[in-house]
C-alpha positions in Angstrom: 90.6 114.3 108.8 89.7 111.1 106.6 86.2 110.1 104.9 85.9 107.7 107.2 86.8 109.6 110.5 84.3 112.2 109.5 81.1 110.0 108.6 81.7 108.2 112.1 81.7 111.3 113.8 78.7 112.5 111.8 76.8 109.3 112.7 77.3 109.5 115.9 76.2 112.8 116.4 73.3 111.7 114.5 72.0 109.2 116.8 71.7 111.7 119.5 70.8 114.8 117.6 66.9 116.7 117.9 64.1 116.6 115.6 65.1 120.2 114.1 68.5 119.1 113.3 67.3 115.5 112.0 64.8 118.1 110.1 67.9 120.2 108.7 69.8 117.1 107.3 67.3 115.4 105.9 66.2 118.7 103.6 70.0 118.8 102.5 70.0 115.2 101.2 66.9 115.4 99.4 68.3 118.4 97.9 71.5 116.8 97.0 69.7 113.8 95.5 67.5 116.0 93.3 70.4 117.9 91.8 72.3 114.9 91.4 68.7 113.2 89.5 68.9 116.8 87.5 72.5 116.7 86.8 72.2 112.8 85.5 69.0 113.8 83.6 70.5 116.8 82.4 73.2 115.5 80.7 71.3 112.2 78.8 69.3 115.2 77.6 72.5 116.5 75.9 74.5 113.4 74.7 71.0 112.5 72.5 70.9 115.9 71.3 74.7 115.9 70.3 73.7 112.1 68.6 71.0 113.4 66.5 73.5 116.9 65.8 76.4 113.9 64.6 74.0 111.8 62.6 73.0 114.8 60.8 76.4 116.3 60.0 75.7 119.2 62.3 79.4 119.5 63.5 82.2 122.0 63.1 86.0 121.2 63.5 88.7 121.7 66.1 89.8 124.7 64.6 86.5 126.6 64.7 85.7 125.0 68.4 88.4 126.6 69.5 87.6 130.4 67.7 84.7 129.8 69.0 85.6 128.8 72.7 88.2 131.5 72.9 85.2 134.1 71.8 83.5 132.8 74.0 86.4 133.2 77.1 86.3 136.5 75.9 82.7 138.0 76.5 82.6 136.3 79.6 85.6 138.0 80.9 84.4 141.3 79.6 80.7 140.3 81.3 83.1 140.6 84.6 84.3 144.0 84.3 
């Protein structure tokens, strides 16, 4: 079923549907835009951290990203067992 199929159907349930379900949907979209907000806000947070990190040579190279990721890989995938 398309994007567009769907939202019609959703709509027009909407126009008929109770206060409790009205109630439901609208605590999901406020939830969904605050995560989003988070998410955005989140992630200036980090790109002006990794700027300041740059400007002050605080970096490593591809090489040791990648010993580091693949450490990394590893204690999560022991965390699992």
């Amino acid at each position: 079923m398309n994007t567009s199929t769907v939202r019609k159907e959703i709509h027009d349930y909407v126009d008929g549907a109770d206060r409790r379900f009205l109630t439901l949907v609208h605590g999901m979209i406020q939830a969904e835009k605050q995560s989003l907000l988070s998410s955005k806000e989140e992630m200036i947070q980090r790109a002006k951290i990794s700027e300041r990190e740059i400007l002050a040579g605080e970096t490593i190279n591809a090489s040791q990203f990648n010993s580091d990721f693949q450490e990394w890989k590893k204690e999560k995938h022991e965390s699992f067992k």
